[in-house]
N, CA, C and O atoms as CSV, one atom per row, in Angstrom:
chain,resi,resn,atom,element,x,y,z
A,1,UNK,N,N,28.701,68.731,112.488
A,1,UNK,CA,C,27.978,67.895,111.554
A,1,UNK,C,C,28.442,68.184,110.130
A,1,UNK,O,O,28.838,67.255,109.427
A,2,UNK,N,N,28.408,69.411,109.688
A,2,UNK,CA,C,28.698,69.678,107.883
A,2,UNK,C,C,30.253,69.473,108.198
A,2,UNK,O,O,30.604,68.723,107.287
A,3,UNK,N,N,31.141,69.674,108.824
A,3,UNK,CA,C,32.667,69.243,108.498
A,3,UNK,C,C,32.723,67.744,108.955
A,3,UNK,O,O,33.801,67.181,108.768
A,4,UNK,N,N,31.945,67.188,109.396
A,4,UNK,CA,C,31.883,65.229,109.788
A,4,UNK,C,C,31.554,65.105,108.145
A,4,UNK,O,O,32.414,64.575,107.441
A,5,UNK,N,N,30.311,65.593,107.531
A,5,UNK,CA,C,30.006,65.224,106.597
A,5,UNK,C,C,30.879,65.631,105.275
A,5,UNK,O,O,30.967,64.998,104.224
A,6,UNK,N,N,31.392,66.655,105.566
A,6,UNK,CA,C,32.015,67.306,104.222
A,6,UNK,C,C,33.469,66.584,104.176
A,6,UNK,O,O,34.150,66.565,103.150
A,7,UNK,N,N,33.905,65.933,105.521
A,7,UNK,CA,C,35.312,64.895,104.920
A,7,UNK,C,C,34.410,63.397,104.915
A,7,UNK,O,O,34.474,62.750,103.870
A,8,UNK,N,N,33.835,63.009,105.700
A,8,UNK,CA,C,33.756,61.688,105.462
A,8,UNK,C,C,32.409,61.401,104.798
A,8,UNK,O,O,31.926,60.285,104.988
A,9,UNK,N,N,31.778,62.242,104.074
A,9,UNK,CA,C,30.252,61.951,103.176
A,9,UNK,C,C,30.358,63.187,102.108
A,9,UNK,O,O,31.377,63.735,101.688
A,10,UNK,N,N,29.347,63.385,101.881
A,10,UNK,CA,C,28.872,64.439,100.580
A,10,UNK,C,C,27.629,65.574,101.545
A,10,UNK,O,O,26.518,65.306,102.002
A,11,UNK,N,N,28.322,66.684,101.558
A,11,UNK,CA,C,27.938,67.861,102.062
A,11,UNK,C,C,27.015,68.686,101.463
A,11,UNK,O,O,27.118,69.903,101.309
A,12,UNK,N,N,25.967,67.857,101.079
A,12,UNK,CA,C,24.834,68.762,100.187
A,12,UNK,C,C,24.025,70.092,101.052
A,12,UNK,O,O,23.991,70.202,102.277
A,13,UNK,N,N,23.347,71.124,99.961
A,13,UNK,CA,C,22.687,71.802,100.725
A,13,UNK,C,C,21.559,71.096,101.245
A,13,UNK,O,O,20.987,71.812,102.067
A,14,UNK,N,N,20.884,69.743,101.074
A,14,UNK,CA,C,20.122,69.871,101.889
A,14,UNK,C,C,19.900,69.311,103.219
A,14,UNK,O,O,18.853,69.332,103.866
A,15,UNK,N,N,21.532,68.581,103.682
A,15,UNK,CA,C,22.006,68.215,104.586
A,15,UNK,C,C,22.563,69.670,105.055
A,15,UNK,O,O,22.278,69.395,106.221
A,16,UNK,N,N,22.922,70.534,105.126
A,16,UNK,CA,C,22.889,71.831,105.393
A,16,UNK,C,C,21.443,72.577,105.792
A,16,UNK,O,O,21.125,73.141,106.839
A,17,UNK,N,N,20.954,72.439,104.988
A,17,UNK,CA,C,19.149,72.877,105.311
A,17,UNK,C,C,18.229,71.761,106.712
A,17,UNK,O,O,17.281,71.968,107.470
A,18,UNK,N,N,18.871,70.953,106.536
A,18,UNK,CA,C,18.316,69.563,107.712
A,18,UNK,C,C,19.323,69.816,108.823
A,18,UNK,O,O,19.076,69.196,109.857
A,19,UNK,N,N,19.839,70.186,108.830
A,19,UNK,CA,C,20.935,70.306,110.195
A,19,UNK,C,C,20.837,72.012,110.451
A,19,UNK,O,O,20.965,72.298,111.641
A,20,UNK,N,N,20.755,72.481,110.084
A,20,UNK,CA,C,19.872,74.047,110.018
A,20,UNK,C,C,19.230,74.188,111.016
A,20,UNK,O,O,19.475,74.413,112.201
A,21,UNK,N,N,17.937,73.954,110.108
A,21,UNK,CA,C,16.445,74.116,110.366
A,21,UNK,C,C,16.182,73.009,111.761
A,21,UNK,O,O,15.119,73.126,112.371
A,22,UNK,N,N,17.274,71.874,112.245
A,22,UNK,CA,C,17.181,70.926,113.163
A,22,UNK,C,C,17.832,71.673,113.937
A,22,UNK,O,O,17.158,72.061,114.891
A,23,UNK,N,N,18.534,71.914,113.920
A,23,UNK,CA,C,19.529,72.767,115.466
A,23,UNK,C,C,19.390,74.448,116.041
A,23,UNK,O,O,19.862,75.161,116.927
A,24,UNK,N,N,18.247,74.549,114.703
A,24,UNK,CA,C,17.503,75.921,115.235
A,24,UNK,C,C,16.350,76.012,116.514
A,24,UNK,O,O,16.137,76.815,117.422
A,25,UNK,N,N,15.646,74.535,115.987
A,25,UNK,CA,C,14.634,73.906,116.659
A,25,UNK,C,C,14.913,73.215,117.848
A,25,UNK,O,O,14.023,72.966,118.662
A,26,UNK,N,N,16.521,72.764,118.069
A,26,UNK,CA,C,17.204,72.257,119.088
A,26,UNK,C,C,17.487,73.810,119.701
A,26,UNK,O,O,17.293,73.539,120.886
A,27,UNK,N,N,17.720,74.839,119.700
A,27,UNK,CA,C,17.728,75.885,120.283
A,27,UNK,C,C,16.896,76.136,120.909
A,27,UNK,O,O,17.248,76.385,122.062
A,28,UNK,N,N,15.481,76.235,120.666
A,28,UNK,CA,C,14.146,76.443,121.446
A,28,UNK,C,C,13.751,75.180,122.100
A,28,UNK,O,O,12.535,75.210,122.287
A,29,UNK,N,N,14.284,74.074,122.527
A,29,UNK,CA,C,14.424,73.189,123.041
A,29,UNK,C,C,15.333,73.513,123.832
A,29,UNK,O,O,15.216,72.928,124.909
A,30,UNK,N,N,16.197,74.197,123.772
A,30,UNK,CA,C,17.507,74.432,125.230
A,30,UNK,C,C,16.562,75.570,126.174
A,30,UNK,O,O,16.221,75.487,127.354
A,31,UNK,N,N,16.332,76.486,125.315
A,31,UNK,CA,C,15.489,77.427,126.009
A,31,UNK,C,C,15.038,77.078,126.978
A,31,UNK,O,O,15.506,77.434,128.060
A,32,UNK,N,N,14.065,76.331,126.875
A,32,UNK,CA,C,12.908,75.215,128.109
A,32,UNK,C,C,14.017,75.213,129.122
A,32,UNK,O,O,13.640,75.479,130.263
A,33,UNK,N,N,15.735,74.892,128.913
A,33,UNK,CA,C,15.934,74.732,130.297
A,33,UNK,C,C,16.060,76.014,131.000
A,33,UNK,O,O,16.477,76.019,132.158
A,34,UNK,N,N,15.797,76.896,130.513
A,34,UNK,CA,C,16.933,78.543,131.089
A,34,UNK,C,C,15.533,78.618,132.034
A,34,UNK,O,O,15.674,79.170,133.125
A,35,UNK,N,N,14.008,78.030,131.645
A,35,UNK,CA,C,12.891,78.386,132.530
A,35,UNK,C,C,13.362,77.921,134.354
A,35,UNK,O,O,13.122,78.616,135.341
A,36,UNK,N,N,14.072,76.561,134.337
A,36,UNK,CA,C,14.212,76.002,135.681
A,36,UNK,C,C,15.347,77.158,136.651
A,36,UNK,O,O,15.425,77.075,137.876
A,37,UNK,N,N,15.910,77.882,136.071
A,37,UNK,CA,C,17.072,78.929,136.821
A,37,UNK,C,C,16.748,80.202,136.617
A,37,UNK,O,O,17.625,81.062,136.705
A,38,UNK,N,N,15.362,80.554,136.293
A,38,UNK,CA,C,15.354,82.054,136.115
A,38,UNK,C,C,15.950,83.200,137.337
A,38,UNK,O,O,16.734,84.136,137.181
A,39,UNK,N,N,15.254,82.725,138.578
A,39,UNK,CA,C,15.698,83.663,139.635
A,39,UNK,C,C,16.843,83.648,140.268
A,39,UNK,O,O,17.158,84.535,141.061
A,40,UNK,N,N,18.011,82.062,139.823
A,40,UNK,CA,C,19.111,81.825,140.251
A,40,UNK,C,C,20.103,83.147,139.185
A,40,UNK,O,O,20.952,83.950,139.573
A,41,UNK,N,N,19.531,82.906,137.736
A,41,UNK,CA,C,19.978,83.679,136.798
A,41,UNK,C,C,19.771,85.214,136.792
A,41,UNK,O,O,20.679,85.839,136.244
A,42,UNK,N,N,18.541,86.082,137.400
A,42,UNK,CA,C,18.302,86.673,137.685
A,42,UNK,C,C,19.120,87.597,138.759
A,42,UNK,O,O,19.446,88.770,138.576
A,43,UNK,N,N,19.380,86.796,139.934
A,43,UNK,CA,C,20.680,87.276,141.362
A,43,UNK,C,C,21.710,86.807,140.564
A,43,UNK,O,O,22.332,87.869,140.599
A,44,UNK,N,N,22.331,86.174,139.947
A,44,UNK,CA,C,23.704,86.307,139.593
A,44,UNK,C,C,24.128,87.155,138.183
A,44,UNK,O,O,25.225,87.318,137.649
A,45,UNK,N,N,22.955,87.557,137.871
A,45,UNK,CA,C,23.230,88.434,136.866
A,45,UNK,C,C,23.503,87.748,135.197
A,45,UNK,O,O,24.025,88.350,134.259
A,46,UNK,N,N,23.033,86.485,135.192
A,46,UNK,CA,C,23.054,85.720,134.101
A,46,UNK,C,C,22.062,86.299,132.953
A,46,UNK,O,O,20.904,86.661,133.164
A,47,UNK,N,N,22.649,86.318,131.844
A,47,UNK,CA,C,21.142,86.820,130.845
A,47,UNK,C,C,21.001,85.684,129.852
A,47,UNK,O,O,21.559,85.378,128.799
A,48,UNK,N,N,19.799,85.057,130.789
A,48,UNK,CA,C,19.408,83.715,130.046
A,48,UNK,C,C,18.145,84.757,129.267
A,48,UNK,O,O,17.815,85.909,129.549
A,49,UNK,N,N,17.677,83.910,128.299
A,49,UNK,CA,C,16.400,84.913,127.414
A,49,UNK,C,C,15.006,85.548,128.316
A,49,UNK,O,O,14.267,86.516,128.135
A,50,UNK,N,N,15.095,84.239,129.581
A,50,UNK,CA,C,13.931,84.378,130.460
A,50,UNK,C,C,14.239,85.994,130.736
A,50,UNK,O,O,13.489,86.906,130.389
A,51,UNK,N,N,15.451,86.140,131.405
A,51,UNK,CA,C,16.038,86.999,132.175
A,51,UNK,C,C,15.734,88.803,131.102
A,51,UNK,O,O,15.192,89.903,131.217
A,52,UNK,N,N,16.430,88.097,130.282
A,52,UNK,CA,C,16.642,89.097,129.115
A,52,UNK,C,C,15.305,89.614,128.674
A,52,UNK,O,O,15.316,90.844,128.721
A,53,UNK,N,N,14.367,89.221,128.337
A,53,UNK,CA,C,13.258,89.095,127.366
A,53,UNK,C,C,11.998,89.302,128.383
A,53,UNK,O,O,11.160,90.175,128.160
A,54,UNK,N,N,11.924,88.432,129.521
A,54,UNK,CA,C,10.800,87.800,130.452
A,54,UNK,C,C,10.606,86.304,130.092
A,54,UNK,O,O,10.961,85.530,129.203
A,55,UNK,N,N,9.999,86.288,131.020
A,55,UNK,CA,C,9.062,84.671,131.034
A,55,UNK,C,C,8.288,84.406,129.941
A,55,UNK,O,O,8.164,83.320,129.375
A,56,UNK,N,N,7.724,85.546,129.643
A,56,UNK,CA,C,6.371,84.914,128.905
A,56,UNK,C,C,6.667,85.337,126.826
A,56,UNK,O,O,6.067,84.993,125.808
A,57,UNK,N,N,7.968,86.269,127.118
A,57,UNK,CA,C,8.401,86.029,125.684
A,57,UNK,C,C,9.451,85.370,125.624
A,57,UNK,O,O,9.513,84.766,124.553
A,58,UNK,N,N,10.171,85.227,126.171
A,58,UNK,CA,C,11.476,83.911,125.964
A,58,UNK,C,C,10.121,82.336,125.696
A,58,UNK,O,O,10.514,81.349,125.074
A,59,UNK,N,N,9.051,82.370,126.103
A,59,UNK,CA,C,8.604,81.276,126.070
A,59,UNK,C,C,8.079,81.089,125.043
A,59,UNK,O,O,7.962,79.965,124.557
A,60,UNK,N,N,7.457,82.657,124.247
A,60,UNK,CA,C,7.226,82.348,122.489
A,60,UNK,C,C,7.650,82.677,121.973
A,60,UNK,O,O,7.124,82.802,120.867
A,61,UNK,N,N,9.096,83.208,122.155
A,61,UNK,CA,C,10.125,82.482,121.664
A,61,UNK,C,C,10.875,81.104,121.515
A,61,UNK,O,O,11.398,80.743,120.461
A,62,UNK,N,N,10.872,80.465,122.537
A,62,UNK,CA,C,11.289,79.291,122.643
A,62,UNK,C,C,9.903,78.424,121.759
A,62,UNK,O,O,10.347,77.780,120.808
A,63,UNK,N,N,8.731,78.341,121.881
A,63,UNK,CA,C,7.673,77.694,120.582
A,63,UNK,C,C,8.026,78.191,119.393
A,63,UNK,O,O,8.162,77.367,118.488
A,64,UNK,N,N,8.237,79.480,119.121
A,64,UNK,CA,C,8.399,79.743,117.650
A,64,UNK,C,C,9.367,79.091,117.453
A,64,UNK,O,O,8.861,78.151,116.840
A,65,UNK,N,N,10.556,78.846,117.521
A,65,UNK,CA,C,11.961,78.148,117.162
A,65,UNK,C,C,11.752,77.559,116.736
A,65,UNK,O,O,12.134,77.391,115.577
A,66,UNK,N,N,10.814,76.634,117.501
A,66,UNK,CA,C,10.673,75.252,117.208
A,66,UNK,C,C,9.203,74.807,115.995
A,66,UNK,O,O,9.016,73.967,115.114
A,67,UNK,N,N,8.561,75.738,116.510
A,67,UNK,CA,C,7.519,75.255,115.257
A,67,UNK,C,C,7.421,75.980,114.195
A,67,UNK,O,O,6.426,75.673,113.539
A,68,UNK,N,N,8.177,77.006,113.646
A,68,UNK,CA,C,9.013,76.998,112.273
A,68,UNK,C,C,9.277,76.432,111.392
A,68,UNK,O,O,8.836,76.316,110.248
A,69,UNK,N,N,10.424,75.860,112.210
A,69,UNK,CA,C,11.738,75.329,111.608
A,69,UNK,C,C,11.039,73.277,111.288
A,69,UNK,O,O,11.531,72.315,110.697
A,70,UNK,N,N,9.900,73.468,111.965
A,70,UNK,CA,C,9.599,72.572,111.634
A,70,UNK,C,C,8.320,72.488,110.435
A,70,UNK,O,O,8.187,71.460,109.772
A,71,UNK,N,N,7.715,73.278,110.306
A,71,UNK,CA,C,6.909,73.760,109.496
A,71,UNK,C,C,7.435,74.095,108.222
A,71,UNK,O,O,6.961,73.765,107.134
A,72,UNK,N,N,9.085,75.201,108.570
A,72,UNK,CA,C,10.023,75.252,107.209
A,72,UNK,C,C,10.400,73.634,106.578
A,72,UNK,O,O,10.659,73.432,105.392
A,73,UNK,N,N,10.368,72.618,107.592
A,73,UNK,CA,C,11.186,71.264,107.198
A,73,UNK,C,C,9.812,70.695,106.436
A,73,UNK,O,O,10.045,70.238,105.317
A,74,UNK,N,N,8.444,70.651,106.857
A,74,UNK,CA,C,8.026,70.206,105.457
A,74,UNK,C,C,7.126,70.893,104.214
A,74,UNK,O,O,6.330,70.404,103.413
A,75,UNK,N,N,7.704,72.474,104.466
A,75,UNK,CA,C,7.573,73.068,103.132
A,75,UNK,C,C,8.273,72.639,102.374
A,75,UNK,O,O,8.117,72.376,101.182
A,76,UNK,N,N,9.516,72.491,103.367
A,76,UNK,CA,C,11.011,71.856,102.280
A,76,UNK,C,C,10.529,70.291,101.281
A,76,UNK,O,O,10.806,69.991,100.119
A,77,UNK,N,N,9.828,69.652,102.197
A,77,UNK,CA,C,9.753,67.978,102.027
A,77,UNK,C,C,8.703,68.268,100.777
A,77,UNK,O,O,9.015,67.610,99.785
A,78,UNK,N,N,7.290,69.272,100.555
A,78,UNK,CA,C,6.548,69.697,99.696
A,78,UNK,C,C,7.129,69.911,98.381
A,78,UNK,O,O,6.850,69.404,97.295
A,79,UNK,N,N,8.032,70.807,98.730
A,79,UNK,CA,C,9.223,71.605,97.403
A,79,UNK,C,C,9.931,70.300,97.107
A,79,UNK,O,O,11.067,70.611,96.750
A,80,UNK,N,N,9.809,69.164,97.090
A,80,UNK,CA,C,10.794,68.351,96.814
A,80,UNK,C,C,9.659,67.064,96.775
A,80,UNK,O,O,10.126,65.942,96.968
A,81,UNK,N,N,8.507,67.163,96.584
A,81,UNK,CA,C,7.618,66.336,96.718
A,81,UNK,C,C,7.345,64.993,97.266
A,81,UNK,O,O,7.024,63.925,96.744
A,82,UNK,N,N,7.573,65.376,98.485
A,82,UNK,CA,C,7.764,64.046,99.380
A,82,UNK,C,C,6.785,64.367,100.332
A,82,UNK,O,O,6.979,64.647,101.515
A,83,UNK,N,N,5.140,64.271,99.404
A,83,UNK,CA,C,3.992,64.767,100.433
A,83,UNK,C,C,3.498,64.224,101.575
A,83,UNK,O,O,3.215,64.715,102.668
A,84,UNK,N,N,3.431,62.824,101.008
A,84,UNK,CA,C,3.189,61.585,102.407
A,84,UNK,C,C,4.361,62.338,103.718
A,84,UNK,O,O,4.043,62.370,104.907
A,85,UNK,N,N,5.312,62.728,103.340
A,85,UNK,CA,C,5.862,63.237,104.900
A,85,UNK,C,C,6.047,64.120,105.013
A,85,UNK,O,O,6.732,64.340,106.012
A,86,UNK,N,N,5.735,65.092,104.359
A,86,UNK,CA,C,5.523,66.474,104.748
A,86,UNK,C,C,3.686,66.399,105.314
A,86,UNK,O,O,3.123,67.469,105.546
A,87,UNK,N,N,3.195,65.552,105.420
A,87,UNK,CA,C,1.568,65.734,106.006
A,87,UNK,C,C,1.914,64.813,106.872
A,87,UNK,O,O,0.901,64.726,107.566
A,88,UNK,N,N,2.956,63.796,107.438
A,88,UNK,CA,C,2.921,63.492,108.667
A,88,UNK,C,C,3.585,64.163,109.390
A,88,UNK,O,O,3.525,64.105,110.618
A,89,UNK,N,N,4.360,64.944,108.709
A,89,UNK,CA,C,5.295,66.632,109.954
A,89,UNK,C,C,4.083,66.602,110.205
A,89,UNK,O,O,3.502,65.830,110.968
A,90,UNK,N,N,3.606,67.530,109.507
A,90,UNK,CA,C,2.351,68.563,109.539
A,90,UNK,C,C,1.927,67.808,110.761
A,90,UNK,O,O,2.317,68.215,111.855
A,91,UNK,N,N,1.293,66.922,110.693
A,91,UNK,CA,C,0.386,65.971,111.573
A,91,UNK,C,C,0.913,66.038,113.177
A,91,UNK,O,O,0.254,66.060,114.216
A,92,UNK,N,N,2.155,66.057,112.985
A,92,UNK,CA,C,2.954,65.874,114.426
A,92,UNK,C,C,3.363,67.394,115.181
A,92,UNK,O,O,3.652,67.612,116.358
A,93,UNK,N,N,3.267,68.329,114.024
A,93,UNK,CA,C,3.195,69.723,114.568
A,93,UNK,C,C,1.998,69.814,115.185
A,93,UNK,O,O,1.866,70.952,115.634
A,94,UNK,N,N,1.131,69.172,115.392
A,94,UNK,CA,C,-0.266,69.810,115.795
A,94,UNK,C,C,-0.341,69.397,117.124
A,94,UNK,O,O,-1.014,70.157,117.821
A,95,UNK,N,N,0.171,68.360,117.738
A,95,UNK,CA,C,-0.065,68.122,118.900
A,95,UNK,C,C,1.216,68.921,120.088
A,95,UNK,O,O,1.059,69.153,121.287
A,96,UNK,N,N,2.389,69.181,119.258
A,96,UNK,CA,C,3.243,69.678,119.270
A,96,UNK,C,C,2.614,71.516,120.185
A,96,UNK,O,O,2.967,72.095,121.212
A,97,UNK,N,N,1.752,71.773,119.273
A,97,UNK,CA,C,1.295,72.996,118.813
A,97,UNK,C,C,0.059,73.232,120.392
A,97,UNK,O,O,-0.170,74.271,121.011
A,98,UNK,N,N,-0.485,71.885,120.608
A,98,UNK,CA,C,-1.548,72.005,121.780
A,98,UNK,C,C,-0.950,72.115,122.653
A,98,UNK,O,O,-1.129,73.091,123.382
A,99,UNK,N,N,0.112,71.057,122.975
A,99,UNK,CA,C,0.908,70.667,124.354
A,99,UNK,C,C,1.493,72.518,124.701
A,99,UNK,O,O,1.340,73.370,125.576
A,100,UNK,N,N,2.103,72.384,123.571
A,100,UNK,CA,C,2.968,74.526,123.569
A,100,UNK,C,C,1.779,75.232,124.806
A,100,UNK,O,O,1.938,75.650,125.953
A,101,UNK,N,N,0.504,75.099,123.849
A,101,UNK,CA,C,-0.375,76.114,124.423
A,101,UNK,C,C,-1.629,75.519,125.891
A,101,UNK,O,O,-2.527,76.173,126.421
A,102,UNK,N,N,-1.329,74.551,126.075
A,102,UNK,CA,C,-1.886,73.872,127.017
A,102,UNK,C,C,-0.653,73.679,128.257
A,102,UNK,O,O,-1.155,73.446,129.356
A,103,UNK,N,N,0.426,73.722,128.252
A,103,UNK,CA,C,1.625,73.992,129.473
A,103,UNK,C,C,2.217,75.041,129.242
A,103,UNK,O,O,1.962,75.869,130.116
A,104,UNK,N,N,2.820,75.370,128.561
A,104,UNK,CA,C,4.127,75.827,127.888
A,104,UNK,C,C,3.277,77.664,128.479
A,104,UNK,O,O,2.971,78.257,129.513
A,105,UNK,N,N,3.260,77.776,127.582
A,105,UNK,CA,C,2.728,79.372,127.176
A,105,UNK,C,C,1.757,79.695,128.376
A,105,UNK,O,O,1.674,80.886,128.677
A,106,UNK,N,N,1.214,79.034,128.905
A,106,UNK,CA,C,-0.170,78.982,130.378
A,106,UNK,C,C,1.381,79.664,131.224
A,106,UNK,O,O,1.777,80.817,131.395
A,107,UNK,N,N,1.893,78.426,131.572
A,107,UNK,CA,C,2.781,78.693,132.814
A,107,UNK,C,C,3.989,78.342,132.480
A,107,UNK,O,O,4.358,77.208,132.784
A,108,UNK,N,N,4.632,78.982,131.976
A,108,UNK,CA,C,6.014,78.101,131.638
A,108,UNK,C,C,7.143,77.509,132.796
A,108,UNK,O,O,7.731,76.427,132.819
A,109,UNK,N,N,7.205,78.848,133.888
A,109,UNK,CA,C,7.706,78.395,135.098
A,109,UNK,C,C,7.133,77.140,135.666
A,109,UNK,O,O,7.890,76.177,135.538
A,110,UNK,N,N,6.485,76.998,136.004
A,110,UNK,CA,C,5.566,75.627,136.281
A,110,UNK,C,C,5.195,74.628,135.664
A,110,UNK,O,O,4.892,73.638,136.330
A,111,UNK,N,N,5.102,74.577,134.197
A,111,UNK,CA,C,5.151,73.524,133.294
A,111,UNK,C,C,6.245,73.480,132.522
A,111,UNK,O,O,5.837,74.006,131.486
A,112,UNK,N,N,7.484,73.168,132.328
A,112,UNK,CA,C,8.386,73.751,131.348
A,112,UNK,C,C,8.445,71.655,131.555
A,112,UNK,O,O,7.868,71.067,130.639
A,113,UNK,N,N,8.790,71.168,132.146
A,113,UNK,CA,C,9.119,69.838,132.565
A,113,UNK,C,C,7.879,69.050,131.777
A,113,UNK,O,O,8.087,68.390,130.759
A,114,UNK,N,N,6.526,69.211,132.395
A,114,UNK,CA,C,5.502,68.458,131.869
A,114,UNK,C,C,5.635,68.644,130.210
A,114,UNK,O,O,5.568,67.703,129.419
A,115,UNK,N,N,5.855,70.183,129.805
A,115,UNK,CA,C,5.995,70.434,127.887
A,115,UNK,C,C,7.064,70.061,127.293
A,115,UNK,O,O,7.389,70.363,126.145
A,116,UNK,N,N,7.716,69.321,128.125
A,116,UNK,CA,C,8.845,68.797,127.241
A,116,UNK,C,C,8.474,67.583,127.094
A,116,UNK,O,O,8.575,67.040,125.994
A,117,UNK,N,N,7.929,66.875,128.281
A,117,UNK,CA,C,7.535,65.419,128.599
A,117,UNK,C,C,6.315,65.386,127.235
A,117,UNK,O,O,6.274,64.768,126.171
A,118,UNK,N,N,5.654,66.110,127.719
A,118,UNK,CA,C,4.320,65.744,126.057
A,118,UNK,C,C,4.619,66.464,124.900
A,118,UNK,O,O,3.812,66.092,124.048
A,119,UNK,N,N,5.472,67.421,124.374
A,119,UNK,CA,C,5.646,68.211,123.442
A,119,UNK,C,C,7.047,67.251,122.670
A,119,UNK,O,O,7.042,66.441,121.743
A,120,UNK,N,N,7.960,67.688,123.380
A,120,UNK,CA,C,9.152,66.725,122.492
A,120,UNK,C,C,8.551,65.481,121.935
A,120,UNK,O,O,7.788,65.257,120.995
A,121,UNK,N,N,8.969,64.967,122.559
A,121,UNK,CA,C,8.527,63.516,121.213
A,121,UNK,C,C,8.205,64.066,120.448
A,121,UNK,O,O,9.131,64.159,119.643
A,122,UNK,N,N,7.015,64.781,119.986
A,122,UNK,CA,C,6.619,65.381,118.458
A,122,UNK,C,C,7.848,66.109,117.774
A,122,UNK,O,O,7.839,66.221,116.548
A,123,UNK,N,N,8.715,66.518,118.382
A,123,UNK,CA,C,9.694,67.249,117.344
A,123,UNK,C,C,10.634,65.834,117.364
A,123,UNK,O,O,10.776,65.406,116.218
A,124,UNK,N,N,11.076,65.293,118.041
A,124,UNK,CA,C,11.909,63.942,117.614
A,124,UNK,C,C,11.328,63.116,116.560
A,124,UNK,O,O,12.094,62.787,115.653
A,125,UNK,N,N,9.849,62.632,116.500
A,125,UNK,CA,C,9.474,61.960,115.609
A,125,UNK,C,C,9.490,62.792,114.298
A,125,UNK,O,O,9.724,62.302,113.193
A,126,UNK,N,N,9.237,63.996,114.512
A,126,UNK,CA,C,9.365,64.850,113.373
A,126,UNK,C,C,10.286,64.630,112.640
A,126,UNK,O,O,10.070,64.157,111.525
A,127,UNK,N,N,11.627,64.931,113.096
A,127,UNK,CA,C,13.083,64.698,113.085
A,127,UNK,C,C,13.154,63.447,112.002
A,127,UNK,O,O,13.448,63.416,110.807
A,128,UNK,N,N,12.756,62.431,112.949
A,128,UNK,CA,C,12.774,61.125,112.188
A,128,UNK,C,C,12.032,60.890,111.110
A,128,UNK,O,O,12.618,60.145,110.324
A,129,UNK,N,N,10.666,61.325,110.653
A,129,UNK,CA,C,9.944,62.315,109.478
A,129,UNK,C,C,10.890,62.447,108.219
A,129,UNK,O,O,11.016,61.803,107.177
A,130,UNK,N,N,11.509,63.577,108.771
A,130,UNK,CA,C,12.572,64.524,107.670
A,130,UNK,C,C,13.470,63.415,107.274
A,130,UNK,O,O,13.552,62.907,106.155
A,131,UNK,N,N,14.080,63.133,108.256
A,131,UNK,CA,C,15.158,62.079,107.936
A,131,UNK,C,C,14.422,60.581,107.127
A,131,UNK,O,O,15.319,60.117,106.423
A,132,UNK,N,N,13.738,60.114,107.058
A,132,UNK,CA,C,12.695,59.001,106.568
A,132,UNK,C,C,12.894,59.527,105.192
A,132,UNK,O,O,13.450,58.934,104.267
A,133,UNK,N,N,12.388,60.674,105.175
A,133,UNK,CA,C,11.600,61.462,103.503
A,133,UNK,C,C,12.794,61.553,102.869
A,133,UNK,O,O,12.995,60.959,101.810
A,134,UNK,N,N,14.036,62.589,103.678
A,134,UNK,CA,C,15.023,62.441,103.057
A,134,UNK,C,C,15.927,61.096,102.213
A,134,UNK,O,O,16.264,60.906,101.044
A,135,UNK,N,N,16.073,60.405,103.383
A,135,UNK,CA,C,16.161,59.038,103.034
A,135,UNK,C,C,15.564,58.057,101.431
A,135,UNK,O,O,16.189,57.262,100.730
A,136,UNK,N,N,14.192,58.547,101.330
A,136,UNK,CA,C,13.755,58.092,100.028
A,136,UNK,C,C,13.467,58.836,98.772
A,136,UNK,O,O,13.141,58.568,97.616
A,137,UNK,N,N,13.737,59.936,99.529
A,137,UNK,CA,C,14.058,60.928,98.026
A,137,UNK,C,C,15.271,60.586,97.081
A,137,UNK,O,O,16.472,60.812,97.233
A,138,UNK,N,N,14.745,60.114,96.299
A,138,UNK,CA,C,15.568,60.263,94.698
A,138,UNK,C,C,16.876,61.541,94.908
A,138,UNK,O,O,16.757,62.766,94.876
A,139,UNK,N,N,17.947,60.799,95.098
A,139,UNK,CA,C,19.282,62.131,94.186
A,139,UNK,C,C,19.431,62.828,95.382
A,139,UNK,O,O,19.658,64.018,95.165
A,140,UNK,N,N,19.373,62.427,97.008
A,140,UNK,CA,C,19.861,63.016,98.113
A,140,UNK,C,C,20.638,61.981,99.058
A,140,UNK,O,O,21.144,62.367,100.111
């Protein structure tokens, strides 16, 4: 993304800070899959985080990633006063935040599928959030 942008656009930091703070949060989103192969990963000696860490901290790990980096994205949108969407992040972290602790964190082996199904969307629309705000900010 920053070398697409840095020859064919303008490579600002806060296209650096948005592709960041987005592919950090896309990290704890990959996580979710390492839950479906733990015991395959486990006998072959793979060190997925499940493996590495356990189940139940690779799994808050895998929420923190993500609700951070999204929380950092509209401190960012605040610091740059683009409040109307930094309070609809906000807004979309919260359900984000139930789904986590209503599948996710309960059972992750067993819900990792259903918390992506009700949890994502909130970080995609988020996504689209940042990118919106960015979009009408003055001088970006």
């Amino acid at each position: 993304w920053w070398a697409g942008q840095a020859l064919f656009g303008n490579l600002t930091p806060t296209i650096v800070l948005l592709t960041l703070f987005y592919s950090l949060s896309g990290l704890g989103i990959a996580i979710v899959n390492d839950f479906k192969s733990v015991e395959g990963d486990r006998q072959f000696g793979l060190k997925s985080l499940p493996v590495m860490f356990g189940v139940q901290n690779a799994a808050w790990i895998c929420v923190l990633m993500i609700d951070i980096f999204q929380v950092g994205m509209a401190a960012y949108l605040i610091s740059i006063h683009e409040n109307l969407y930094a309070t609809i992040l906000l807004l979309f972290i919260i359900p984000q935040i139930t789904f986590q602790d209503m599948y996710f964190l309960r059972d992750p082996l067993k819900n990792d599928v259903k918390y992506q199904a009700s949890a994502q969307p909130f970080l995609v629309l988020g996504m689209l959030v940042a990118g919106l705000a960015l979009g009408h900010h003055a001088g970006i």
